[in-house]
C-alpha positions in Angstrom: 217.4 -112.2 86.2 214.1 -110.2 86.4 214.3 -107.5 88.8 210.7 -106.6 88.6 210.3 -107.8 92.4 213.0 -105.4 93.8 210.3 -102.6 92.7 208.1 -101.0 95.4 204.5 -99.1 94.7 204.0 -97.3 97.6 199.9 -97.4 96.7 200.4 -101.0 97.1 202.3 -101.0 100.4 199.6 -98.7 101.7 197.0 -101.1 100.3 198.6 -103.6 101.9 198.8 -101.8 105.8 195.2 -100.5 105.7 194.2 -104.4 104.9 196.1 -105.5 107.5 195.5 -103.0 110.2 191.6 -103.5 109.4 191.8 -107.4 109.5 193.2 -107.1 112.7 190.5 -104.9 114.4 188.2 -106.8 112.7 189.3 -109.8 114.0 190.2 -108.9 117.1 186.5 -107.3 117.6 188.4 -104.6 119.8 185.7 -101.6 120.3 187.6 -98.7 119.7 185.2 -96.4 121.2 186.0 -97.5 124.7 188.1 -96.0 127.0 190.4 -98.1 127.8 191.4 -98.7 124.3 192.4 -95.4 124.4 194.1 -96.0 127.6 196.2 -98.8 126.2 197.6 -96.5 123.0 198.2 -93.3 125.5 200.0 -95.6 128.1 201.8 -97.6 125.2 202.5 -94.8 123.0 203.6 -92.2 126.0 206.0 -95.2 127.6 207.8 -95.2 124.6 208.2 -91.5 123.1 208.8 -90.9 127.2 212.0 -93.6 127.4 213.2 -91.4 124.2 212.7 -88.4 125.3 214.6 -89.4 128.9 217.5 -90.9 126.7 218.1 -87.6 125.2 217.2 -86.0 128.4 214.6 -83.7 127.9 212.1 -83.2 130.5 209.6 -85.8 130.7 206.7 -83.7 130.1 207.6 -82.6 126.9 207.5 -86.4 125.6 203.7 -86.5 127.5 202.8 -83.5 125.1 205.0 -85.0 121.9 203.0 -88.8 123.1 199.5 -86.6 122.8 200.4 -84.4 119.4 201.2 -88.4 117.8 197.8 -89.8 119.2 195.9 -86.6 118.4 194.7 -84.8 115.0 198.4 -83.5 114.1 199.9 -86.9 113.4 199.6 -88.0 109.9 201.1 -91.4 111.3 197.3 -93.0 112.0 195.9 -91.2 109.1 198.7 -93.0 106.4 198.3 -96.6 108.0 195.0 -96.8 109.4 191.9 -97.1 107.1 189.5 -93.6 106.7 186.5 -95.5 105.9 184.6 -98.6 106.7 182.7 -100.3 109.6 185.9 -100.2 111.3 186.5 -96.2 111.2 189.9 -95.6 113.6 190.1 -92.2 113.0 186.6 -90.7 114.6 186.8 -88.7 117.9 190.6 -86.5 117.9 193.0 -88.6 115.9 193.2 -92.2 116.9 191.4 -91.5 120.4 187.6 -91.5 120.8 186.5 -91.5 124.5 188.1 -87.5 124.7 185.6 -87.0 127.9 186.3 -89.6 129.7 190.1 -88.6 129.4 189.0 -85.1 130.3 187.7 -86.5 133.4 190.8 -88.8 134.2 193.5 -86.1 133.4 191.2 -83.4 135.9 192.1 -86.1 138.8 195.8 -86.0 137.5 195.6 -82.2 137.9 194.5 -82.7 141.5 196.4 -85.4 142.9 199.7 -83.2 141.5 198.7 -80.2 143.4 198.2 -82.4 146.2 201.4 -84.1 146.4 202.9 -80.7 146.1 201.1 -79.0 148.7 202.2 -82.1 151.1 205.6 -80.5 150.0 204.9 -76.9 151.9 203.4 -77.1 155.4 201.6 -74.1 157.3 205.0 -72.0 158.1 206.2 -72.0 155.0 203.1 -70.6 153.2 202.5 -67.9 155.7 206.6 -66.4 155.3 205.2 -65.6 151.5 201.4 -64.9 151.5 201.6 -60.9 151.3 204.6 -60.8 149.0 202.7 -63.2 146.9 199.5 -61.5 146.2 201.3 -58.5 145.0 203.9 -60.2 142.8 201.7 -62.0 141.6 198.8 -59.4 140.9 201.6 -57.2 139.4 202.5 -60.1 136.9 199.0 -60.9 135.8 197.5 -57.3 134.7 200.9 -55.5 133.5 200.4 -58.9 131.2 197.3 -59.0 130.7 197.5 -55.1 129.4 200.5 -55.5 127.1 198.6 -58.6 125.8 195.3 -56.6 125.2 197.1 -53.7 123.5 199.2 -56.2 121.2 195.9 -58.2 120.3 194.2 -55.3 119.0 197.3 -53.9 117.0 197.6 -57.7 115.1 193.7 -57.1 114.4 191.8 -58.6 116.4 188.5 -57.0 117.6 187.9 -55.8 121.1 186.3 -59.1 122.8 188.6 -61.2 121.3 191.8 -59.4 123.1 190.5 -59.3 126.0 189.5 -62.8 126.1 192.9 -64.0 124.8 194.7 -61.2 127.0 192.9 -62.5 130.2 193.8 -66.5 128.8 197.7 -65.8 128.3 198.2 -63.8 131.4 197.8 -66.7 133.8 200.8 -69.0 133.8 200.1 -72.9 133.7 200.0 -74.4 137.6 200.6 -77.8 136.6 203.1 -77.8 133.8 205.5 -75.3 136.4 204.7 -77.7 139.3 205.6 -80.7 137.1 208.9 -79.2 135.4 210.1 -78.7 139.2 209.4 -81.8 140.4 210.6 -83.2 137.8 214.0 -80.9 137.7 214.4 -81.5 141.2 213.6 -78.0 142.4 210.6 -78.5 144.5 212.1 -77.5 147.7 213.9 -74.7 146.3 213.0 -71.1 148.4 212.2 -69.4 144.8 209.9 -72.7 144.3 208.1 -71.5 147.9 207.1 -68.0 146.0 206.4 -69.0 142.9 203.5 -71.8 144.1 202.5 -69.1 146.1 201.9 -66.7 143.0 200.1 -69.5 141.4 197.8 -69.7 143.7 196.9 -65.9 143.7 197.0 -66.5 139.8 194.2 -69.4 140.2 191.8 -67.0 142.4 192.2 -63.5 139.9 191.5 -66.3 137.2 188.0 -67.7 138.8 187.1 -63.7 139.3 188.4 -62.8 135.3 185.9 -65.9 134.1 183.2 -64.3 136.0 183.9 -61.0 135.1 184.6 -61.4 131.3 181.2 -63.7 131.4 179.2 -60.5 132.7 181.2 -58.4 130.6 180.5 -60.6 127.4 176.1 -61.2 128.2 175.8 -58.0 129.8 178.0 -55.6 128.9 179.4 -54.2 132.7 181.7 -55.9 135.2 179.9 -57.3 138.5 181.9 -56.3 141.5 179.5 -57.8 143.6 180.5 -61.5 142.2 184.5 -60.3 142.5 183.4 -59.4 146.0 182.2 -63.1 146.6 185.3 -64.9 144.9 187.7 -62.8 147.1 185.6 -63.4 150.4 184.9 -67.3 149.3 188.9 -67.3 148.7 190.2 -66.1 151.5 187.9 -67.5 153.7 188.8 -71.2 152.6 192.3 -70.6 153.1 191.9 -69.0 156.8 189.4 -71.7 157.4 191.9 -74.5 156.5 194.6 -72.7 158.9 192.9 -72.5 161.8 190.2 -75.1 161.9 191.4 -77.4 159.7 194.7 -77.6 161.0 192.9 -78.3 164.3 190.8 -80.8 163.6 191.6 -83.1 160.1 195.4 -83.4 160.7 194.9 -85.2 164.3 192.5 -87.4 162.7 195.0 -88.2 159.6 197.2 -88.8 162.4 195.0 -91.3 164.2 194.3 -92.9 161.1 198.4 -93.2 160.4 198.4 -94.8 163.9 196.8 -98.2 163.2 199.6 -99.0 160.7 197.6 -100.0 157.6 198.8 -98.3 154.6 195.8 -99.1 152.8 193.8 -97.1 154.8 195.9 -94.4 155.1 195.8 -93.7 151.4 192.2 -94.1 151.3 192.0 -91.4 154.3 194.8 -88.7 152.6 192.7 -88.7 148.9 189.4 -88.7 150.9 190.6 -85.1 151.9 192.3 -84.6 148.7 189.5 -85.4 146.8 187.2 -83.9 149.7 188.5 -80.1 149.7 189.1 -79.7 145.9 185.1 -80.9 145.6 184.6 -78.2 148.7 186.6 -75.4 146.5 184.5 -76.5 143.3 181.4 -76.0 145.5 181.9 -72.6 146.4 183.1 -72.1 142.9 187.0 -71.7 143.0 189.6 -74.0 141.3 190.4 -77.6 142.5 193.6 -77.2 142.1 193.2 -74.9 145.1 191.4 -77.2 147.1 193.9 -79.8 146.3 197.0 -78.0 147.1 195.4 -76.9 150.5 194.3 -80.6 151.2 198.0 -81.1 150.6 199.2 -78.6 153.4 196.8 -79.9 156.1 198.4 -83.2 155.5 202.0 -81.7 155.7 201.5 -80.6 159.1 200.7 -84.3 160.1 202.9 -87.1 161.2 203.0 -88.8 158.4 203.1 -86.4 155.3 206.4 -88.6 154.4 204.3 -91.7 154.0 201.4 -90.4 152.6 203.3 -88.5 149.9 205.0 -91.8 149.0 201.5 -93.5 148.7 200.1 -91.2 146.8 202.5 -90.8 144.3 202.6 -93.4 142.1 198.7 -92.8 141.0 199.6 -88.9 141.1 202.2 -90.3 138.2 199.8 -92.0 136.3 197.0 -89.7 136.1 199.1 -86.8 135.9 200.3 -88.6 132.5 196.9 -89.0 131.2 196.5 -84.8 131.4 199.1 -84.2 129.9 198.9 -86.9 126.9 195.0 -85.8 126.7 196.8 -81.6 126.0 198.7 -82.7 123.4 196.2 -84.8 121.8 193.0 -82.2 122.3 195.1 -79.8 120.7 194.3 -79.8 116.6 197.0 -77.9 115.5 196.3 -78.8 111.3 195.5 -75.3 110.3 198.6 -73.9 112.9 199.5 -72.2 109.4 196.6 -70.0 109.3 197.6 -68.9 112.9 201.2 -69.3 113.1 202.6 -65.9 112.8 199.9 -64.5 115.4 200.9 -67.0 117.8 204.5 -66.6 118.0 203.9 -62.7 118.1 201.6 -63.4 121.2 203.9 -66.0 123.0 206.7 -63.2 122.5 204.7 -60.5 124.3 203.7 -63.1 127.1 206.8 -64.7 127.9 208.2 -60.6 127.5 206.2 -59.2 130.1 205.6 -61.9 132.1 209.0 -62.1 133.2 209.2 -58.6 133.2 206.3 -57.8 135.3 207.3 -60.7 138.0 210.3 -58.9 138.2 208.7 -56.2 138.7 207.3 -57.4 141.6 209.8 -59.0 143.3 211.8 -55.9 143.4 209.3 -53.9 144.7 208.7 -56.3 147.1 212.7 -56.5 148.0 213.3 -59.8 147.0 216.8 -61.4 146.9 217.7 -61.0 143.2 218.4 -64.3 142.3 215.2 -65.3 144.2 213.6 -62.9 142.0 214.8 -63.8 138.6 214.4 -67.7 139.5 210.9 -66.6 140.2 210.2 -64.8 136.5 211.8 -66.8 134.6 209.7 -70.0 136.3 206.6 -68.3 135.7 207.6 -66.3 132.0 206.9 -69.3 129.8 203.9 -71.7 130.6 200.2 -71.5 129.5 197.3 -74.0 130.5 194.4 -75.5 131.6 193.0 -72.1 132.9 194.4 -70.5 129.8 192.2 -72.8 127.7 189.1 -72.8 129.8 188.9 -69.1 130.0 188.6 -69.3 126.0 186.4 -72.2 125.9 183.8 -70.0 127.9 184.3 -67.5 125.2 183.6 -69.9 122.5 180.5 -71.4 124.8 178.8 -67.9 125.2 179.6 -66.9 121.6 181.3 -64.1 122.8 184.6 -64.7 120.8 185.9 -65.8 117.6 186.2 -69.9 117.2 189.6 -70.1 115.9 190.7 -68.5 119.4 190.4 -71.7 120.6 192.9 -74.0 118.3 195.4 -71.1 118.8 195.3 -71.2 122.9 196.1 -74.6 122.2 198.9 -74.2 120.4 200.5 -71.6 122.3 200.0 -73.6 124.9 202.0 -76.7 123.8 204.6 -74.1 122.6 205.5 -72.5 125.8 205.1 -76.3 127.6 207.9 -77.2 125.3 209.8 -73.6 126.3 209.1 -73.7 130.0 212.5 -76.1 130.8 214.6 -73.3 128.7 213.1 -71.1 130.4 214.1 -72.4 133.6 217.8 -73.8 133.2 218.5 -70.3 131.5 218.0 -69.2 134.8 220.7 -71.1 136.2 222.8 -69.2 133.7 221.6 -65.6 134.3 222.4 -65.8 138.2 225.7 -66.5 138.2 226.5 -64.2 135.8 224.4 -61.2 137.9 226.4 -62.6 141.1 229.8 -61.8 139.7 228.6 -58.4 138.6 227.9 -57.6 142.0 231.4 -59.1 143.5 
């Protein structure tokens, strides 16, 4: 008996999958460039590495971010299957996805209607109980951070610009991924949850005034205090303007809209001031995220926060998917070998000194101590969109090496996939402080 056809040529099987794979988009006439082609693989892709990852249960955002890294420049999966070359090129644009601005654009809303649904979450009284202690946690966090970060930078060789750039990038911990782990966790309503949105808040501001700052720093050489001035008076002013005014006047109309019993319109009313205030913070140049979180608020201290939360969450879920798919898959970690071993010796000083200088805080603020380490450890690990924007204005300006960017992304993704740890070694750590204090 001839056994020739039990032998396999993987050229030939390779052959054979490229064929196919291009006969079908050929066929098909599917144009790949369009958006929601890319929609379709992120939603198909990131239901099923999602499912797995809930099976095995992991937090869910860590399967958004493994969904993204298998759509996105890392995976050799599209690269082995789908042809190189040809009229029908699948692998132009970042991996098998093309339309990267018009995800950019879709996972932005995803960031904003998160914050939003969270901010629904925490109405007026509970803000004001932590808005002092917050600004100087969190202010002690972010520079004892941002120095350790500077001084390690320098010593691993990098040259003066490009430390301070990446110091001022990994000293702001990631708003969304924390929000999303909590949710997610179940921990949103937690009293160390109250704080640490707080902190992220006053992170969000000192972030806007570090762009502007390292900008003038970068063109011109000295620090503006007159624009650090403007950010803090712009800041401050939105968030006493939405406690006194808008408290007053958009939550009894949110409420007279909830009246007439239509759901449909209440929806449309809650992200017209979602949508509304984070455009109204990106106006006066702050974060949307703050503008979203505070639309959020106003809407707690209506009627019906309950209901609008519930309408607005299932499109929060979907968008908030697309950012996090779009992360993974923006992030071209190929070279992570040239860059490895200055990564994980950054992340280490990070993670170190974030927790240790949120500690620092919260005992100087007289926090409860496990309060306090819940806190640190929540806010130790995660690095994000702010991270990455401060050093894509870097890269914009010319003021800072290229391959800063590539590695913000990957120490990004790295402590996204650490954060959870992070957090359930919390649960850990108190008990075991509690019965040294028995």
């Amino acid at each position: 008996m001839d056994n020739s056809i039990l032998q396999i040529d993987p050229s030939g099987i390779y052959a054979i999958l490229s064929q196919i794979a291009t006969g079908f988009v050929d066929q098909t006439n599917i144009p790949h460039t369009s958006f929601v082609t890319d929609l379709a693989f992120i939603m198909i892709i990131g239901a099923i590495v999602t499912l797995a990852f809930f099976k095995i249960k992991q937090p869910l955002i860590i399967g958004y971010l493994f969904a993204g890294m298998l759509l996105g420049p890392l995976s050799p999966l599209w690269s082995w299957i789908l042809p190189s070359s040809g009229p029908s090129d699948m692998l132009e644009g970042v991996g098998i996805l093309t339309d990267i601005s018009a995800l950019n654009l879709f996972s932005e809303i995803g960031v904003i209607l998160l914050l939003f649904v969270i901010g629904i979450e925490f109405p007026y009284a509970k803000i004001k109980s932590i808005g002092r202690i917050a600004i100087g946690i969190g202010t002690i966090g972010l520079f004892t951070t941002l120095g350790a970060i500077f001084y390690a930078a320098s010593s691993l060789g990098l040259n003066s610009m490009d430390s301070l750039f990446i110091a001022a990038a990994l000293s702001i911990s990631s708003t969304a991924v924390i929000v999303k782990i909590l949710e997610e966790m179940g921990r949103i309503k937690r009293e160390s949850t109250i704080l640490v949105l707080g902190i992220l808040i006053v992170e969000d501001v000192i972030a806007v005034i570090l762009i502007s700052s390292l900008q003038s720093i970068a063109l011109v050489g000295t620090v503006s205090v007159e624009s650090i001035l403007i950010v803090v008076i712009v800041a401050t002013g939105l968030i006493v303007g939405t406690f006194t005014i808008g408290t007053k006047i958009i939550t009894p109309l949110i409420d007279r809209v909830a009246a007439s019993e239509r759901h449909e319109i209440l929806l449309l009313s809650v992200l017209g001031v979602c949508f509304g205030y984070a455009l109204l913070a990106n106006i006066v140049g702050l974060s949307v995220a703050i503008g979203a979180f505070l639309a959020g608020v106003l809407v707690a201290e209506s009627k019906s926060s309950e209901v609008s939360k519930l309408l607005a969450s299932p499109i929060k879920d979907m968008f908030v998917a697309i950012f996090f798919v779009s992360v993974g898959a923006l992030m071209d970690v190929s070279q992570l070998q040239n860059y490895i071993f200055i990564a994980i010796a950054l992340i280490a000083v990070a993670i170190g000194m974030k927790f240790g200088g949120n500690l620092l805080g919260n005992f100087l603020f007289r926090q409860k101590r496990d309060k306090a380490v819940r806190s640190a450890f929540t806010l130790a690990a995660p690095r994000g969109e702010f991270s990455i924007v401060i050093i894509k204005t870097g890269v914009d300006i010319g003021a800072v090496s290229a391959f800063l960017f590539p590695l913000v992304g990957v120490i990004s993704i790295i402590t996204a996939f650490l954060s959870p740890f992070m957090i359930k070694a919390s649960d850990k750590v108190v008990p075991m402080l509690e019965k040294k204090n028995v």
